[in-house]
PDB file of N, CA, C and O in Angstrom:
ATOM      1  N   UNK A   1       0.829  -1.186   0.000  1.00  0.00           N
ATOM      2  CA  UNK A   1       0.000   0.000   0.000  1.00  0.00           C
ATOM      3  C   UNK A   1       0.875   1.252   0.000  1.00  0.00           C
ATOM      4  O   UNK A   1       2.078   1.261   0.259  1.00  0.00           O
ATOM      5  N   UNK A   2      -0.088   2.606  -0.413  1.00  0.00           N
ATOM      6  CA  UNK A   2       1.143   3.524  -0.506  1.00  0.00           C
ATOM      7  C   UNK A   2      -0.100   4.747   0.321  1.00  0.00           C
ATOM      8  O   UNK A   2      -1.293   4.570   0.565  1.00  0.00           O
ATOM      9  N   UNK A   3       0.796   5.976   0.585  1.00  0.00           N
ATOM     10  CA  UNK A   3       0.098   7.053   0.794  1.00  0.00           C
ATOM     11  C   UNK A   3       0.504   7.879  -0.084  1.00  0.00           C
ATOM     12  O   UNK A   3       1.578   7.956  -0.681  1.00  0.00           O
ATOM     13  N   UNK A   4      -0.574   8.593  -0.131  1.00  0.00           N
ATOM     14  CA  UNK A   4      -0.415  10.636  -1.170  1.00  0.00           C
ATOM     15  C   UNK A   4      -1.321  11.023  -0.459  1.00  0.00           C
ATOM     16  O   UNK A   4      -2.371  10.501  -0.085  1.00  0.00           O
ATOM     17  N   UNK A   5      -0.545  12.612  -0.177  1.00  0.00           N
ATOM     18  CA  UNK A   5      -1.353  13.403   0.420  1.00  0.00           C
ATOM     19  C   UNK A   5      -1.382  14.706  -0.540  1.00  0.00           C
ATOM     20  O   UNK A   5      -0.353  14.986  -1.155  1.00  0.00           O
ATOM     21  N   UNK A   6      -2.322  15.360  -0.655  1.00  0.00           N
ATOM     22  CA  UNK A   6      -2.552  16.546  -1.598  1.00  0.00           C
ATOM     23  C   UNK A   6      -1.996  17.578  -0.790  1.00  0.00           C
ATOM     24  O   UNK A   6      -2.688  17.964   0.152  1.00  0.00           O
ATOM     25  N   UNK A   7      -1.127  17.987  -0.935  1.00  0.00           N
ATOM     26  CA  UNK A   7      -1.033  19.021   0.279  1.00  0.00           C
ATOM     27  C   UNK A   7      -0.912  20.145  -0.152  1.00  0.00           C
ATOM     28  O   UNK A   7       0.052  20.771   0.289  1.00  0.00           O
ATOM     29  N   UNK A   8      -1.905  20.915  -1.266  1.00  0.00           N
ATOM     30  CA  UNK A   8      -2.375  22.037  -1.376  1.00  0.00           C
ATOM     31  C   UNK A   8      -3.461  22.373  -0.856  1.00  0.00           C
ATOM     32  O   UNK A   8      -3.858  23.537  -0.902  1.00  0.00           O
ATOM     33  N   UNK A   9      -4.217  21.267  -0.187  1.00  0.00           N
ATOM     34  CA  UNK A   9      -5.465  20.891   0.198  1.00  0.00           C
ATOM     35  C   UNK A   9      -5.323  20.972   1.885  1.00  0.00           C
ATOM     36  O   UNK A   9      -6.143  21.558   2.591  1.00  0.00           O
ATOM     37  N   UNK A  10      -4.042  20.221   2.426  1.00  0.00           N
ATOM     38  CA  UNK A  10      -3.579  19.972   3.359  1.00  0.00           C
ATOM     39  C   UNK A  10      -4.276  21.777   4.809  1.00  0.00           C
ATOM     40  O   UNK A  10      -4.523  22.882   4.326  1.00  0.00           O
ATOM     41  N   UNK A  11      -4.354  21.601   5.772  1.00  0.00           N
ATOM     42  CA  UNK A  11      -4.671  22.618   6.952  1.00  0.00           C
ATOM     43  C   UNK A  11      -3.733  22.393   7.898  1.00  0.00           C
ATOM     44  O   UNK A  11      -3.748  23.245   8.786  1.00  0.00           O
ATOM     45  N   UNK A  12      -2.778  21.394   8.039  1.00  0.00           N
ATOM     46  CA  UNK A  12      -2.198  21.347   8.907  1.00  0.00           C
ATOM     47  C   UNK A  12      -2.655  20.874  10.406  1.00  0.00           C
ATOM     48  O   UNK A  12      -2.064  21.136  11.454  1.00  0.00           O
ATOM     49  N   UNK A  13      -3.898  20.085  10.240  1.00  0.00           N
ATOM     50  CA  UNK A  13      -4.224  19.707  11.590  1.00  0.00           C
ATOM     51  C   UNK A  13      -3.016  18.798  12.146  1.00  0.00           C
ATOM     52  O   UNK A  13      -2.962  18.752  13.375  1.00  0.00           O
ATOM     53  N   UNK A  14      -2.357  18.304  11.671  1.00  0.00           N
ATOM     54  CA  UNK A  14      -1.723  17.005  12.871  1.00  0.00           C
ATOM     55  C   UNK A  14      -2.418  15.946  12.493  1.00  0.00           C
ATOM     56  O   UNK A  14      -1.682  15.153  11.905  1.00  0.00           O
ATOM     57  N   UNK A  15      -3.467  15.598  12.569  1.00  0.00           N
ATOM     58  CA  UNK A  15      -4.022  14.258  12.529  1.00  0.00           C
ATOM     59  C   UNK A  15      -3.455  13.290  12.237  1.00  0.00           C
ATOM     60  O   UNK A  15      -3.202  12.337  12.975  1.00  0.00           O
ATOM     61  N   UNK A  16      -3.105  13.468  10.770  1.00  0.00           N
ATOM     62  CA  UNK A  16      -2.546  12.101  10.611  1.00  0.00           C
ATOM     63  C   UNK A  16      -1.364  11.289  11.056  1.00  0.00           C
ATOM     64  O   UNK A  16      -1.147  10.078  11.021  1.00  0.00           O
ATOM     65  N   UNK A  17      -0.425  12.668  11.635  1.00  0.00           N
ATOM     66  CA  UNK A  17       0.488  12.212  12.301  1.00  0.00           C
ATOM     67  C   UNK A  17       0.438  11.645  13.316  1.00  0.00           C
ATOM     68  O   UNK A  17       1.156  10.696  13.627  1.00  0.00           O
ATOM     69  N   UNK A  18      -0.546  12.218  14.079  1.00  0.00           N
ATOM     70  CA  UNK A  18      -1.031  11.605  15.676  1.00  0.00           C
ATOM     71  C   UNK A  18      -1.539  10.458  15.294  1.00  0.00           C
ATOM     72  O   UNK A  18      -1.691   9.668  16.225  1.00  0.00           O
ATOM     73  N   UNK A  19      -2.003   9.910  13.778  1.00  0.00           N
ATOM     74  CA  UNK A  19      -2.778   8.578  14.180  1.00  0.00           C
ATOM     75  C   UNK A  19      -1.553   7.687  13.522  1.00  0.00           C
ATOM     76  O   UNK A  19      -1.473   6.491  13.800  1.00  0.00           O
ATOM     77  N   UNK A  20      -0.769   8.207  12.792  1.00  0.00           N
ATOM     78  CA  UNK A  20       0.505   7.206  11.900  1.00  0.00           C
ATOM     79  C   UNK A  20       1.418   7.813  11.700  1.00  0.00           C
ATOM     80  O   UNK A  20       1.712   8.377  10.646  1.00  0.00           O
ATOM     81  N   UNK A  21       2.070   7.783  12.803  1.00  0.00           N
ATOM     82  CA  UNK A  21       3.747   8.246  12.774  1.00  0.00           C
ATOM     83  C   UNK A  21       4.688   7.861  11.694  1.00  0.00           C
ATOM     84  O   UNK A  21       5.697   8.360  11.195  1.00  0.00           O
ATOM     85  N   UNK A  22       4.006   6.825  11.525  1.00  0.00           N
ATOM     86  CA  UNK A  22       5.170   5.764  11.071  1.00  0.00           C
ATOM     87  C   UNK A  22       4.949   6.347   9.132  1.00  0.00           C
ATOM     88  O   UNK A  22       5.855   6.698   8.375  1.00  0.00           O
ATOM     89  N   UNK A  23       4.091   6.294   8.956  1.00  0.00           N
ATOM     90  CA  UNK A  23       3.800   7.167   7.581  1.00  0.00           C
ATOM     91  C   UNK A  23       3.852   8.385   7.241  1.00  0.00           C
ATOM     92  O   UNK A  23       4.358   8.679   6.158  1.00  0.00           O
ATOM     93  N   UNK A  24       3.269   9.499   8.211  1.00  0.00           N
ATOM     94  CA  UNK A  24       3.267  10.420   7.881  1.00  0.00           C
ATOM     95  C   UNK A  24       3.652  11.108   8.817  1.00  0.00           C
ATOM     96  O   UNK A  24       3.642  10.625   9.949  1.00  0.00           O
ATOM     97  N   UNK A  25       4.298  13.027   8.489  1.00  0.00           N
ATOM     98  CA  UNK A  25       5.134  13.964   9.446  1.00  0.00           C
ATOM     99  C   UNK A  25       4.999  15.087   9.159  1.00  0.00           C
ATOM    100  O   UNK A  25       4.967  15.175   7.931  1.00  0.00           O
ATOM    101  N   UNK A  26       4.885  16.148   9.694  1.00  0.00           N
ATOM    102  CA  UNK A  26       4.657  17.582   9.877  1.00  0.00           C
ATOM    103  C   UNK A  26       6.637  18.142   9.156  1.00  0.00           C
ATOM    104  O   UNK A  26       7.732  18.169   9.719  1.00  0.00           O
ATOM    105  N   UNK A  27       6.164  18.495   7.669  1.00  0.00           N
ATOM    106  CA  UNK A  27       7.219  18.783   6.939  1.00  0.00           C
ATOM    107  C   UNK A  27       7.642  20.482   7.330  1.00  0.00           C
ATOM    108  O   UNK A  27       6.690  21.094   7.815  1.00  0.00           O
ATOM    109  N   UNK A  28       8.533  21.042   7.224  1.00  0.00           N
ATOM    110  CA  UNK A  28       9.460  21.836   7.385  1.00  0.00           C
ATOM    111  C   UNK A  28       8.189  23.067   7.451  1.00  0.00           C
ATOM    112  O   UNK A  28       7.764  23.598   8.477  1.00  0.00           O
ATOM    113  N   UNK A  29       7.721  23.341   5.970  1.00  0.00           N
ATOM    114  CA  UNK A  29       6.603  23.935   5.626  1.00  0.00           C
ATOM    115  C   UNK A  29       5.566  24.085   6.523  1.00  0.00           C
ATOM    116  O   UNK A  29       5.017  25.183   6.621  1.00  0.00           O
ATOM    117  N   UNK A  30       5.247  23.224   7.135  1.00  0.00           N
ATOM    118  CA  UNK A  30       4.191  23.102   8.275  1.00  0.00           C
ATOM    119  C   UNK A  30       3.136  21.991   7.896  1.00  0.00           C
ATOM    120  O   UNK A  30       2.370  21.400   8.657  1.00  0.00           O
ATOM    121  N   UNK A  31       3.276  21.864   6.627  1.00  0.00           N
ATOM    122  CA  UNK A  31       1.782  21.039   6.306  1.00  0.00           C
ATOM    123  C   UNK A  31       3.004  19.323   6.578  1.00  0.00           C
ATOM    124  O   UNK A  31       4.168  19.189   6.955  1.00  0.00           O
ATOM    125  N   UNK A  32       1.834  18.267   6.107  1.00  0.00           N
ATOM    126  CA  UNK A  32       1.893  16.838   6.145  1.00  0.00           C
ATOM    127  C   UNK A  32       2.438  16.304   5.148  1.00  0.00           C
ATOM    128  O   UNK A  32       2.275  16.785   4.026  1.00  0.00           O
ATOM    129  N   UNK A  33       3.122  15.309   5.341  1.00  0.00           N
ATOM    130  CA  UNK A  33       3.767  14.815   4.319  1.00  0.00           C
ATOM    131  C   UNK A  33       4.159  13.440   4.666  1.00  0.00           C
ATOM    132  O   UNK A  33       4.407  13.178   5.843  1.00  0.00           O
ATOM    133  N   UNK A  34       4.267  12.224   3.436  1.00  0.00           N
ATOM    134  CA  UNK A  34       4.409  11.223   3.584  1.00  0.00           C
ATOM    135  C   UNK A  34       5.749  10.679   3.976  1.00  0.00           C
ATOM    136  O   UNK A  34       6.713  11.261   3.479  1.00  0.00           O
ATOM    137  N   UNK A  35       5.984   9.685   4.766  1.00  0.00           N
ATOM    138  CA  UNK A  35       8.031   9.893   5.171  1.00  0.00           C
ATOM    139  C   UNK A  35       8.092   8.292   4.203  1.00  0.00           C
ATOM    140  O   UNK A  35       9.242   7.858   4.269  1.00  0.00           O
ATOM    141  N   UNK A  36       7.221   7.410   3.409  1.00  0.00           N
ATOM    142  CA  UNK A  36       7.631   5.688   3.356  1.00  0.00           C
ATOM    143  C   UNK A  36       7.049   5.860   1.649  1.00  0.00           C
ATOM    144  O   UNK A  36       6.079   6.526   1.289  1.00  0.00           O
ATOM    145  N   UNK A  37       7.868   5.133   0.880  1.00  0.00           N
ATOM    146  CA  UNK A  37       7.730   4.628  -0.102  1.00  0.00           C
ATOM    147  C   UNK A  37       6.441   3.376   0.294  1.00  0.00           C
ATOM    148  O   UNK A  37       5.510   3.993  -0.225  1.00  0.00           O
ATOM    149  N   UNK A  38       6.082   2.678   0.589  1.00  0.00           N
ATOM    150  CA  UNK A  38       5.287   1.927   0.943  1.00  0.00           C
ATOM    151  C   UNK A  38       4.698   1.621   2.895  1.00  0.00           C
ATOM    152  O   UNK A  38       5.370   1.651   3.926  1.00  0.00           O
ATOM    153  N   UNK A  39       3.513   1.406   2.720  1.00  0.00           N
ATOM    154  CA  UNK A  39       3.401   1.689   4.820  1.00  0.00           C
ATOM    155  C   UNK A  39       3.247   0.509   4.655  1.00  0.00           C
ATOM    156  O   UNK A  39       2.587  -0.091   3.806  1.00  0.00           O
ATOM    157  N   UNK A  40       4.268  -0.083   6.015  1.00  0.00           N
ATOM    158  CA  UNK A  40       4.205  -1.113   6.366  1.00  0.00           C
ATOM    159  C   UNK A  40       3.437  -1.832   7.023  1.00  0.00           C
ATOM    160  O   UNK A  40       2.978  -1.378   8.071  1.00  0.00           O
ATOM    161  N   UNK A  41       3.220  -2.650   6.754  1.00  0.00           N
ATOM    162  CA  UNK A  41       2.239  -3.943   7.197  1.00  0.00           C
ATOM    163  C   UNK A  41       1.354  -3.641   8.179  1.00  0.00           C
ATOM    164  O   UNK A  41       0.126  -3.716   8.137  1.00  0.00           O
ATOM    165  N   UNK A  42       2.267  -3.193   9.325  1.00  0.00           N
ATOM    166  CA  UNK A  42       1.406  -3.424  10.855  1.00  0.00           C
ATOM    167  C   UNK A  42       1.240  -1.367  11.020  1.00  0.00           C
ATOM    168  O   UNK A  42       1.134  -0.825  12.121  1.00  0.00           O
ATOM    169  N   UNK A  43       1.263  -0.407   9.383  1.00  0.00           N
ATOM    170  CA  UNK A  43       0.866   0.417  10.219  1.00  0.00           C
ATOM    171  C   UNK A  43      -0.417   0.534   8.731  1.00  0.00           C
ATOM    172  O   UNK A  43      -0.997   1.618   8.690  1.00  0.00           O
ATOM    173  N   UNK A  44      -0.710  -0.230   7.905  1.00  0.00           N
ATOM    174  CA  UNK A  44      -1.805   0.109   7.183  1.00  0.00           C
ATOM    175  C   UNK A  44      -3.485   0.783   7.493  1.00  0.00           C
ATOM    176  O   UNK A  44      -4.233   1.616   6.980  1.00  0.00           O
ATOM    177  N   UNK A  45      -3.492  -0.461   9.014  1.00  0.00           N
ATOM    178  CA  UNK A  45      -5.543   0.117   9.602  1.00  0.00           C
ATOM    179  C   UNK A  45      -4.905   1.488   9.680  1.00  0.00           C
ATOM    180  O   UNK A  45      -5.334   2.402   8.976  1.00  0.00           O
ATOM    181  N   UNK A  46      -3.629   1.702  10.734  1.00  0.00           N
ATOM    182  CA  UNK A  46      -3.168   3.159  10.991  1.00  0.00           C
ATOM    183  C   UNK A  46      -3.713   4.569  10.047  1.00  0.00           C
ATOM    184  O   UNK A  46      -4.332   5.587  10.356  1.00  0.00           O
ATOM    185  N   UNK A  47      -3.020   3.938   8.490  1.00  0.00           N
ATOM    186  CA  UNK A  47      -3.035   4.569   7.784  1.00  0.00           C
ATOM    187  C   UNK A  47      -4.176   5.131   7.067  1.00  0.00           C
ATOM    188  O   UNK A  47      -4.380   6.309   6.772  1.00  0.00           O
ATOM    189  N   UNK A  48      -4.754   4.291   6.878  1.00  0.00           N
ATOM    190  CA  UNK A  48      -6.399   3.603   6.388  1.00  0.00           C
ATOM    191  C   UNK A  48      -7.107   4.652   7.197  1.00  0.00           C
ATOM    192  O   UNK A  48      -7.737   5.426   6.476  1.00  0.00           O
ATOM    193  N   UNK A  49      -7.190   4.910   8.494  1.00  0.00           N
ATOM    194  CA  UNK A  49      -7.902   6.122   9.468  1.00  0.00           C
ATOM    195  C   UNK A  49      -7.538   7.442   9.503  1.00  0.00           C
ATOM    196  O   UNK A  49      -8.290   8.379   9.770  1.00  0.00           O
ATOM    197  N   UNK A  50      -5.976   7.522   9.138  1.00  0.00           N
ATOM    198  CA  UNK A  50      -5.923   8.867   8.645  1.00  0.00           C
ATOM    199  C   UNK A  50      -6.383   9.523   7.451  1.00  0.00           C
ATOM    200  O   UNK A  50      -6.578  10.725   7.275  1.00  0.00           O
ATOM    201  N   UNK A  51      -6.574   8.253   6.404  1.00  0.00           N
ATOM    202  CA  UNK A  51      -7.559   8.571   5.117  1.00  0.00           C
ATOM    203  C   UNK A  51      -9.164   9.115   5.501  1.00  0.00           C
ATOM    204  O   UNK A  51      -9.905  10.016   5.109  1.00  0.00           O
ATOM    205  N   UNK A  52      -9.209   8.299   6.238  1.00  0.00           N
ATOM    206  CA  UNK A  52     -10.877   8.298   6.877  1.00  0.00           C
ATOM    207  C   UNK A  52     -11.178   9.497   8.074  1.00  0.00           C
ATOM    208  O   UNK A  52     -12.272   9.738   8.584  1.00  0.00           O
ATOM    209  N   UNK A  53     -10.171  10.017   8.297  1.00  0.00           N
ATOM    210  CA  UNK A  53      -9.966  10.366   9.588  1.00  0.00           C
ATOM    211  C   UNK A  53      -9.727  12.768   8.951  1.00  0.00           C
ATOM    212  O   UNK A  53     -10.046  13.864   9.412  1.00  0.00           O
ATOM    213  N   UNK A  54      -9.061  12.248   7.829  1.00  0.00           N
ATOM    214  CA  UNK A  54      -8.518  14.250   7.179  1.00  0.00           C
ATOM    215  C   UNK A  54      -9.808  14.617   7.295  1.00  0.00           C
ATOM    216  O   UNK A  54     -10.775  13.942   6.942  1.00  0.00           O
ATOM    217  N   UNK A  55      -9.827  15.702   7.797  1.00  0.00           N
ATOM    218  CA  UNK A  55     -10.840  16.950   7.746  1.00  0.00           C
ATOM    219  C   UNK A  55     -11.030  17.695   5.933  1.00  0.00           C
ATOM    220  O   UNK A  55     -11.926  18.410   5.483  1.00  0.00           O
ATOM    221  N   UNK A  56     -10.036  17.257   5.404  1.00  0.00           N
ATOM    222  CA  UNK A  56     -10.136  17.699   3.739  1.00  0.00           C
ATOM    223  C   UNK A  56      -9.797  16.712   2.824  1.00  0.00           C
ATOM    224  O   UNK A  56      -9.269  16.865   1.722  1.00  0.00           O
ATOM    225  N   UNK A  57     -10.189  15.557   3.440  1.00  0.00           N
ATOM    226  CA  UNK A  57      -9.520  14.516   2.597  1.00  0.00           C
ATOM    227  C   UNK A  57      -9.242  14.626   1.457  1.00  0.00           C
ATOM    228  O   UNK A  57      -9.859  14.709   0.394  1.00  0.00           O
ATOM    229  N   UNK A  58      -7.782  14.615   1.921  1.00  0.00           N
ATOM    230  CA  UNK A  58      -6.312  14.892   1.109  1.00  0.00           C
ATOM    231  C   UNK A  58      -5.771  13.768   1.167  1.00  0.00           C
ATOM    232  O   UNK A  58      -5.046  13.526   0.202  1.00  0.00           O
ATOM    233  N   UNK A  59      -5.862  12.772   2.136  1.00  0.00           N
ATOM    234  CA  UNK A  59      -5.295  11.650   1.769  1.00  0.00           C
ATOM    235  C   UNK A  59      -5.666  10.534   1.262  1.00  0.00           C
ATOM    236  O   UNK A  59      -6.738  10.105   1.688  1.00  0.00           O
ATOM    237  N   UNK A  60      -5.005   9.783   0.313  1.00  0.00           N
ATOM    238  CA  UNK A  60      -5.344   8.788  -0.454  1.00  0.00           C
ATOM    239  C   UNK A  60      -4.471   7.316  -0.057  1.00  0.00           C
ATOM    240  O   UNK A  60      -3.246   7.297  -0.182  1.00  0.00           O
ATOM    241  N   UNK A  61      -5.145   6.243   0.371  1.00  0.00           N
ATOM    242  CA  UNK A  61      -4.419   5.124   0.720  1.00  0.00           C
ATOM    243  C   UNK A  61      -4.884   3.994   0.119  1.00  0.00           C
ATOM    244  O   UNK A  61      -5.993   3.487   0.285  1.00  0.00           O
ATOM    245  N   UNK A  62      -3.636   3.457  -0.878  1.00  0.00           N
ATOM    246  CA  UNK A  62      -4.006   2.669  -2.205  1.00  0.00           C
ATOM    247  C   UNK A  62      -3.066   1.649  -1.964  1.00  0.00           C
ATOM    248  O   UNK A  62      -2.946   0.719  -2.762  1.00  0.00           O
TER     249      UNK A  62
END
């Protein structure tokens, strides 16, 4: 599985970081950004809720 996040779209809540560290991080810029070529195994539901979870869903988990 992979993540993209639109992050022209992006507000900067945090969320997704607070729910998947392991995928995603509060980039230099301020907005979100993906840190993994692919999310691993045991952080996919993780990931899967931050899709479900953006206030502008911006993120896409494929």
């Amino acid at each position: 599985m992979k993540a993209v996040i639109d992050r022209e779209g992006c507000i900067a809540c945090e969320l997704c970081v607070d729910t998947c560290p392991e995928v995603f991080r509060m980039a230099e810029d301020g907005y979100a950004e993906v840190i993994v070529d692919e999310i691993p195994a045991d952080a996919e539901d993780r990931a899967i809720e931050s899709q479900e979870g953006c206030p502008e869903s911006v993120i896409t988990v494929s």
